[in-house]
N, CA, C and O of each residue as an XYZ file, in Angstrom:
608
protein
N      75.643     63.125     28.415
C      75.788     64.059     27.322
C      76.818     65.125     27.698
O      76.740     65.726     28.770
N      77.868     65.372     26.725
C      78.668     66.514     26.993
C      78.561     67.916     26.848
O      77.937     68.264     25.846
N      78.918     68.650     27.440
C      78.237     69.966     27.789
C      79.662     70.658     26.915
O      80.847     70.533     27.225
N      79.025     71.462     25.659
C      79.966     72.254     24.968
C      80.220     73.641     25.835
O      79.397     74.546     25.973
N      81.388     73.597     26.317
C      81.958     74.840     26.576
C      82.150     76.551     25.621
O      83.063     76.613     24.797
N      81.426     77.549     25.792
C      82.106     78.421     24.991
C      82.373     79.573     25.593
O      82.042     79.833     26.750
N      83.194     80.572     24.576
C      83.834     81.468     24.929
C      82.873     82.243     26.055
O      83.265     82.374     27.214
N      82.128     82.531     25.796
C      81.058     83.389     26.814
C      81.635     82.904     28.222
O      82.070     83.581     29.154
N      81.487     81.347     28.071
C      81.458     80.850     29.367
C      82.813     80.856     30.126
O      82.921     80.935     31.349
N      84.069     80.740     29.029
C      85.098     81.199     29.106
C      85.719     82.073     30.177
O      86.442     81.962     31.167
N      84.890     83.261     29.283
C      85.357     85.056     29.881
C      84.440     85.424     31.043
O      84.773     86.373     31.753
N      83.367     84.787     31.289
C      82.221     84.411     32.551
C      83.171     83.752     33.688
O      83.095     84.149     34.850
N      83.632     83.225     33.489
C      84.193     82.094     34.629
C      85.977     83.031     35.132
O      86.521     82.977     36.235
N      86.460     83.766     33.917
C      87.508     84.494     34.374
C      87.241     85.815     35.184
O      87.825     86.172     36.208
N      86.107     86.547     34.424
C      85.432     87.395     35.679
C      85.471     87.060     36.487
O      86.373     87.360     37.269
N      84.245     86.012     36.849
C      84.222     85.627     38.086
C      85.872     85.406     39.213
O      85.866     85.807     40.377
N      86.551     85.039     38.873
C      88.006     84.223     39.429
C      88.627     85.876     39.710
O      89.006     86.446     40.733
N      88.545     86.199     38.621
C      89.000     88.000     38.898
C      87.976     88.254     40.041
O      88.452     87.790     41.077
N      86.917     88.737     40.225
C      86.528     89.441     41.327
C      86.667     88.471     42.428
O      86.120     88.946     43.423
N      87.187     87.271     42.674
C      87.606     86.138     44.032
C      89.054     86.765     44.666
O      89.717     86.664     45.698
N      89.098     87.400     43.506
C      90.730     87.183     43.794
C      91.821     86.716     43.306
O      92.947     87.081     43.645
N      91.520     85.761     42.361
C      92.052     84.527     41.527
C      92.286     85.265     40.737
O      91.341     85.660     40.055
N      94.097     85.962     40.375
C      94.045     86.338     39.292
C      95.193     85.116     38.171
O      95.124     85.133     36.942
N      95.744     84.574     38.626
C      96.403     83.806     38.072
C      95.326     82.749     37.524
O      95.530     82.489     36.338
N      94.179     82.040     38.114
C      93.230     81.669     37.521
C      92.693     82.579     36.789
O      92.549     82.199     35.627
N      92.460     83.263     36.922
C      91.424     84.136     35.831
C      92.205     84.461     34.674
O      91.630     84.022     33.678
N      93.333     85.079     34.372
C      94.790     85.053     33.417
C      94.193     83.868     32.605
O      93.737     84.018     31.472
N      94.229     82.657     33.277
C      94.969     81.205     32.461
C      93.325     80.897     31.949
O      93.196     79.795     31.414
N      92.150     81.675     32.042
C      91.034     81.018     31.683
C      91.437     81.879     30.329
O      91.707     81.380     29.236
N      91.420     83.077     30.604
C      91.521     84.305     29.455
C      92.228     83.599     28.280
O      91.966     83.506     27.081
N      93.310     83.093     29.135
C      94.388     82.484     28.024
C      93.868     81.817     27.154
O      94.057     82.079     25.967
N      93.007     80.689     27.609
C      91.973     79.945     26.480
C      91.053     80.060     25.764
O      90.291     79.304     25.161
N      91.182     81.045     25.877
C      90.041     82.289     24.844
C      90.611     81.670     23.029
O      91.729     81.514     22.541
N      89.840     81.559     22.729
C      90.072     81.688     21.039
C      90.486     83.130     20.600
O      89.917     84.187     20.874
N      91.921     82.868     19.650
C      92.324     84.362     19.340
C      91.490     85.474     18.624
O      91.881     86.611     18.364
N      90.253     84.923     18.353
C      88.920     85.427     17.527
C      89.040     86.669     18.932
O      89.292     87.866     18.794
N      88.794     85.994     20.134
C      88.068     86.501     21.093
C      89.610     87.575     22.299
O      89.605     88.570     23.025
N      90.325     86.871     21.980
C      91.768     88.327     22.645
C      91.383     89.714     22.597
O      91.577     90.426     23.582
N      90.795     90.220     21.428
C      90.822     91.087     21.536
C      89.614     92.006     21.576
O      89.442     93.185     21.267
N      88.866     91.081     22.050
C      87.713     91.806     22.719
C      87.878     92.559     23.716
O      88.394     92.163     24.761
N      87.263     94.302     23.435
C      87.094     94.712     24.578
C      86.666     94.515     25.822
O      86.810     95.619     26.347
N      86.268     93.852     26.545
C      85.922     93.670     27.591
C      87.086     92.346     28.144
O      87.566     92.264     29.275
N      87.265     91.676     27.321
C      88.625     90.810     27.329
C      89.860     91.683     27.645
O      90.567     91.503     28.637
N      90.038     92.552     26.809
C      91.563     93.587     27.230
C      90.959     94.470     28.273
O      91.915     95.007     28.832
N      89.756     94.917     28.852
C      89.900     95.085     30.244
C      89.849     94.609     31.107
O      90.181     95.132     32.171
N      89.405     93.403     30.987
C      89.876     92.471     32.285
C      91.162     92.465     32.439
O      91.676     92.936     33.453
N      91.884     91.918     31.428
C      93.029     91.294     31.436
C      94.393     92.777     32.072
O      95.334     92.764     32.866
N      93.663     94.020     31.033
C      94.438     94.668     31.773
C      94.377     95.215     33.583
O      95.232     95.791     34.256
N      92.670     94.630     34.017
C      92.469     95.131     35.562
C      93.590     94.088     35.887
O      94.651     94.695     36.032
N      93.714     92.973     36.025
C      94.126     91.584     36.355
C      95.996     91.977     36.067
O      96.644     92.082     37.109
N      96.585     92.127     35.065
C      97.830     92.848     35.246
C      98.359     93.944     36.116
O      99.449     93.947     36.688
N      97.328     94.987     36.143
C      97.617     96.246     36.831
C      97.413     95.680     38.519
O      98.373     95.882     39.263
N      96.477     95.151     38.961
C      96.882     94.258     40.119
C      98.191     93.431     40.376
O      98.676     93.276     41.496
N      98.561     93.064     39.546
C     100.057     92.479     39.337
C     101.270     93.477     39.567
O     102.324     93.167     40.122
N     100.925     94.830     39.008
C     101.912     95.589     39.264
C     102.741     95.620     37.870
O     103.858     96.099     38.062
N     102.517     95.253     36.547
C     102.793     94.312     35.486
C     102.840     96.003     34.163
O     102.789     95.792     32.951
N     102.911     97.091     34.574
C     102.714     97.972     34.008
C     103.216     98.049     33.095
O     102.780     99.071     32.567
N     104.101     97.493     32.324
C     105.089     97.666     30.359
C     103.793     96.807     29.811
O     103.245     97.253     28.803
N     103.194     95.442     30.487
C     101.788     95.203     29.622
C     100.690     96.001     29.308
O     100.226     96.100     28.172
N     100.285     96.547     30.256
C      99.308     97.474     30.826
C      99.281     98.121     29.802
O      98.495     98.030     28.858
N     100.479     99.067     30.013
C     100.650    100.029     28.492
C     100.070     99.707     27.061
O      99.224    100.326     26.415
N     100.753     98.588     26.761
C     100.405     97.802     26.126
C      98.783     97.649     25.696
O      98.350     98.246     24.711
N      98.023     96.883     26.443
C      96.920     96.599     26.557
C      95.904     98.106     26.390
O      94.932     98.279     25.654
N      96.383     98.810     27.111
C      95.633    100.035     27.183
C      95.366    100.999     25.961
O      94.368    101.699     25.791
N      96.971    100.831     24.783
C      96.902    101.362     23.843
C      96.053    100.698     23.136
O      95.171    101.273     22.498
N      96.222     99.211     23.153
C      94.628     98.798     22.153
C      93.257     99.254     22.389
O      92.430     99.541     21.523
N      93.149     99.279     23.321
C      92.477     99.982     24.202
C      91.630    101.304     23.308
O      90.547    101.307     22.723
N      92.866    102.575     23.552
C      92.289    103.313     23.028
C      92.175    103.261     21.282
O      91.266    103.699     20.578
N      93.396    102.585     20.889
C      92.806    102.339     19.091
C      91.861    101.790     19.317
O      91.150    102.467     18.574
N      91.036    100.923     19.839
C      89.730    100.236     19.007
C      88.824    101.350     19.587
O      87.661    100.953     19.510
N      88.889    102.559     20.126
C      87.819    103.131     20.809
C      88.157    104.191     20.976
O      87.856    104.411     22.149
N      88.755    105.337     20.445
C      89.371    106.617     20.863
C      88.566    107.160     21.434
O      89.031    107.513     22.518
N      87.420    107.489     21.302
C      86.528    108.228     21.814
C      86.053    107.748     23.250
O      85.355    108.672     23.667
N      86.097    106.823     24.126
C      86.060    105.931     24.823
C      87.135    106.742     25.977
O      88.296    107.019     25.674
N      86.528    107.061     27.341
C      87.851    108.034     27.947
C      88.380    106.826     28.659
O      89.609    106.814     28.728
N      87.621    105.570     29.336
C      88.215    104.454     29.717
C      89.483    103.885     29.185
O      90.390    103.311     29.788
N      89.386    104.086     28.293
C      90.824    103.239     27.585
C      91.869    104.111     27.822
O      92.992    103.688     28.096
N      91.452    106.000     27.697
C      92.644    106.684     28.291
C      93.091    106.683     29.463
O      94.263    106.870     29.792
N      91.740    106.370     30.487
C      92.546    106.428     31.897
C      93.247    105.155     32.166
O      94.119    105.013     33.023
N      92.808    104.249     31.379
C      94.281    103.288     31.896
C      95.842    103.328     30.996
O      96.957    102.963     31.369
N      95.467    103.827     29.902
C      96.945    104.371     29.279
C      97.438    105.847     30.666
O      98.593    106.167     30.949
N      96.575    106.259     31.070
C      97.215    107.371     31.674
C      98.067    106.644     32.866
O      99.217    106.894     33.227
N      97.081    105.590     33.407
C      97.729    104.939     34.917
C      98.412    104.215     34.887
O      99.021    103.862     35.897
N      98.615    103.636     33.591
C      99.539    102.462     33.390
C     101.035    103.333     33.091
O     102.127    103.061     33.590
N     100.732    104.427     32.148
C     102.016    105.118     31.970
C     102.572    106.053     32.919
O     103.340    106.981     32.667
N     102.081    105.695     34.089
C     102.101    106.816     35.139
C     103.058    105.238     36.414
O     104.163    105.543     36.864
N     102.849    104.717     36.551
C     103.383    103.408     36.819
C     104.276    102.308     36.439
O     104.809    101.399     37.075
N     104.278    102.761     34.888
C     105.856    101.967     34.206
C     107.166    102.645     34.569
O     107.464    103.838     34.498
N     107.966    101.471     35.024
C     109.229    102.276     35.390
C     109.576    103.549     34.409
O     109.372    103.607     33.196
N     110.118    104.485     35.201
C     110.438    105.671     34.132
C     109.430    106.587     33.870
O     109.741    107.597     33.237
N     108.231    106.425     34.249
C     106.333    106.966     33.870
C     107.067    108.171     35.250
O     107.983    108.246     36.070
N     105.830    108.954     34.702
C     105.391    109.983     35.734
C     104.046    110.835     35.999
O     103.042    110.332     35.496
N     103.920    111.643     36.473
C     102.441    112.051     36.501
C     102.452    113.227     35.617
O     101.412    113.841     35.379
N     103.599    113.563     35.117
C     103.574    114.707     34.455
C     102.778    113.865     32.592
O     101.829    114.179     31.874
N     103.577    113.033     32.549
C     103.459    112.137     31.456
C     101.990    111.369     31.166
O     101.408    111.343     30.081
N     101.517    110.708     32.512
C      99.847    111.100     32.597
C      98.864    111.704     32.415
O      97.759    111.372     31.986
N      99.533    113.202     32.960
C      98.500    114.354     32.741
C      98.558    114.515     31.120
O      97.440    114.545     30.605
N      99.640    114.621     30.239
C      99.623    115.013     29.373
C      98.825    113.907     28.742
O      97.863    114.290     28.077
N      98.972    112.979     28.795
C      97.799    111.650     27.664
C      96.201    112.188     27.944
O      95.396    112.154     27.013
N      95.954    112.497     28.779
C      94.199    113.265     29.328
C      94.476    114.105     28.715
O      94.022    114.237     27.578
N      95.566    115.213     29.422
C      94.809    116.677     28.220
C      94.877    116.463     26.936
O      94.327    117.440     26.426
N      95.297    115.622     25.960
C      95.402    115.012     24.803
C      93.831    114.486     24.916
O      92.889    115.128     24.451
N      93.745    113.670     25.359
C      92.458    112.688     24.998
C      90.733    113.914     25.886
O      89.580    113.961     25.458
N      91.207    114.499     26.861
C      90.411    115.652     26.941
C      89.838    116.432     25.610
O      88.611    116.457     25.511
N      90.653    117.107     24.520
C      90.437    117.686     23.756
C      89.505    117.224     22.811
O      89.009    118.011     22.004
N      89.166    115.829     22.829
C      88.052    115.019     21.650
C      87.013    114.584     22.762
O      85.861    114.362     22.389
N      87.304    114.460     23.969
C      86.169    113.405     24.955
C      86.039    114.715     25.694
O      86.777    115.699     25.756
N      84.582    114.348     26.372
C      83.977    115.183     27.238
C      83.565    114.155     28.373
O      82.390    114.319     28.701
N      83.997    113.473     28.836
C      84.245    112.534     30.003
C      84.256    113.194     31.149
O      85.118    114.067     31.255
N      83.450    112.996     32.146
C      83.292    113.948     33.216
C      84.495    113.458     34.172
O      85.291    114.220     34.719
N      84.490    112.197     34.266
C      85.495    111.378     35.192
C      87.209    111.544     34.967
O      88.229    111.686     35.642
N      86.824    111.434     33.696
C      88.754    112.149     33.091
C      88.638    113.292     33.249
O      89.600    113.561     33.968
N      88.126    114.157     33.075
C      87.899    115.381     33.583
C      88.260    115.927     34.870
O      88.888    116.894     35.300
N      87.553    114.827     35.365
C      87.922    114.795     37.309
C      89.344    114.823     37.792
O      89.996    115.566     38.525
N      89.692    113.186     36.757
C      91.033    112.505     37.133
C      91.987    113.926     36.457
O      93.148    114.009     36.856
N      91.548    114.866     35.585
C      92.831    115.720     35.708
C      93.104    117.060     36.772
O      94.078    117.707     37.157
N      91.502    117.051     37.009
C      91.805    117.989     38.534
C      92.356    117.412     39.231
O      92.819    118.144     40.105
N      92.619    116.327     39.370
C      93.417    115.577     40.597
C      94.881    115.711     39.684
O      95.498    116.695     40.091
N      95.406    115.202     38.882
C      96.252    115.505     38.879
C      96.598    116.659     39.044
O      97.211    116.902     40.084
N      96.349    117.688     38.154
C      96.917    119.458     38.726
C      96.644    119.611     40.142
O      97.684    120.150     40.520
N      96.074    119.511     40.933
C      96.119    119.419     42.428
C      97.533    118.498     42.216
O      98.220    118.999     41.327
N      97.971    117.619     42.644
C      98.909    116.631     42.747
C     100.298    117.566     42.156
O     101.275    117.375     42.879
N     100.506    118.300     41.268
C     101.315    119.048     40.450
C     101.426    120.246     40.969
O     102.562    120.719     40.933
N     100.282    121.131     41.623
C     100.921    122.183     42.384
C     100.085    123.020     41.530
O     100.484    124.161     41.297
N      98.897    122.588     40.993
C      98.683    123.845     40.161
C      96.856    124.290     40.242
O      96.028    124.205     39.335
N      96.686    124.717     41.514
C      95.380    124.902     41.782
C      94.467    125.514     41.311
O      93.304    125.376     41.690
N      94.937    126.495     40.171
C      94.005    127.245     39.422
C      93.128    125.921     38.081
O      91.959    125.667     37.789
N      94.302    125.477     37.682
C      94.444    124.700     36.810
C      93.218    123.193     37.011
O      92.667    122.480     36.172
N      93.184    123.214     38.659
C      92.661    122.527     39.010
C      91.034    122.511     39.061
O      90.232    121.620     38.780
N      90.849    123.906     39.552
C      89.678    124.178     39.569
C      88.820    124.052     37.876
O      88.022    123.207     37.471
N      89.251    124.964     37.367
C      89.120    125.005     36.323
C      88.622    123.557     35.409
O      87.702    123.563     34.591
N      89.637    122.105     35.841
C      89.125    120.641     35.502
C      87.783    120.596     35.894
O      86.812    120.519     35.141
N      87.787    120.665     37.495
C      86.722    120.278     38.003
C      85.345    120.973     37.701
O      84.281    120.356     37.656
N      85.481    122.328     37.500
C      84.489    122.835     36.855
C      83.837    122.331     35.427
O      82.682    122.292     35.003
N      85.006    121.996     34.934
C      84.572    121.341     33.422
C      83.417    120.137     33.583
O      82.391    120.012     32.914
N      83.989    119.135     34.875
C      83.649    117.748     34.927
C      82.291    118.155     35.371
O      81.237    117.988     34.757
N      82.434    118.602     36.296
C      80.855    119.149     36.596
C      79.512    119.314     35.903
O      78.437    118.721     35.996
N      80.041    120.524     35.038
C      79.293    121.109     33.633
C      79.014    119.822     32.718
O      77.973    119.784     32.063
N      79.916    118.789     32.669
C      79.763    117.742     31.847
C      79.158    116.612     32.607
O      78.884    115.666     31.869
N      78.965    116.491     33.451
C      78.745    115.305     34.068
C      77.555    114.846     35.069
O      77.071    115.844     35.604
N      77.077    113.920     35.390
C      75.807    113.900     36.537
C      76.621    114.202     37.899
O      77.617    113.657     38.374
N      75.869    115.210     38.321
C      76.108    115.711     39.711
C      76.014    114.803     40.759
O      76.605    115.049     41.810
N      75.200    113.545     40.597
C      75.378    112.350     41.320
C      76.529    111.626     41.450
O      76.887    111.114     42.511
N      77.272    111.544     40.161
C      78.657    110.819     40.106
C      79.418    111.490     41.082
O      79.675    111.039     42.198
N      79.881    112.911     40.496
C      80.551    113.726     40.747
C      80.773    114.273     42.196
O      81.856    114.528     42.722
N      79.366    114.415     42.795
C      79.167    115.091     44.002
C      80.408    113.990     45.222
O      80.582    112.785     45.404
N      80.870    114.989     45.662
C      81.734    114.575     47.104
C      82.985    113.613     47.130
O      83.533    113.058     48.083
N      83.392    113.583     45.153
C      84.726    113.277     45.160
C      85.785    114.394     45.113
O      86.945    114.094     45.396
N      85.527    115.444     44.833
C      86.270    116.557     45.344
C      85.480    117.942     45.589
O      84.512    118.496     45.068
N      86.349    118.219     46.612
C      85.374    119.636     47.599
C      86.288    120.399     47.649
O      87.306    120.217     48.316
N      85.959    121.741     46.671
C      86.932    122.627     46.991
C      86.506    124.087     47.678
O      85.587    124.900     47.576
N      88.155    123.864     48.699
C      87.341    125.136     50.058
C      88.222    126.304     49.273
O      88.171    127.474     49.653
């Protein structure tokens, strides 16, 4: 008896190949995804972890902006528009920071929050910095948070 294959099992089996290592396998399973199923979220984040390992950043971009259209509110989809546009030739961190403090102003994301104290640290701007991290704090479980940044 033949065993019907489906998408589940699909995007199951490209995970998997993604966390081996296998990203060129994992790519070419994705690929056989029914176009129903491309644009599933969890589909465009694989696909974009699996690029950004590549180094593949004009997709990334790409990917990431769908990203945040199907989900604005969602700070995940900004931090990879932030890292991806921070990594396309021509990107910078200045250009990063600005997509967070943009997507900051609607999300209360403790972790983007974080990721922009790190950037203003990174930029030279320590007041600026504190100030993130205090936010992320106030917003966030002190479990996450605790002992990714310590400020003396």
């Amino acid at each position: 008896m033949k065993t019907i294959e489906t998408e589940t099992d699909r995007f199951g089996r490209a995970r998997q190949l993604y966390k081996l290592g296998k990203s060129a396998e994992a790519l070419a399973e994705l690929e056989r995804l029914g176009t129903g199923y491309q644009g599933d979220r969890d589909v465009l984040e694989l696909r974009w972890a699996l690029y950004a390992g590549q180094d593949q950043w004009p997709t990334c971009v790409d990917i990431a902006r769908r990203l945040t259209l199907q989900r604005p509110d969602d700070a995940h989809g900004w931090l990879c528009l932030a890292d991806s546009v921070r990594n396309v030739p021509g990107g910078t961190l200045q250009m990063s920071y600005d997509i967070l403090v943009s997507a900051a102003r609607q999300i209360r994301d403790p972790i983007l929050l974080l990721t922009l104290g790190r950037y203003s640290a990174q930029l030279g701007r320590v007041e600026e910095m504190r100030e993130w991290i205090d936010k992320a704090h106030e917003e966030g479980d002190a479990s996450i948070l605790n002992g990714e940044i310590r400020i003396q």
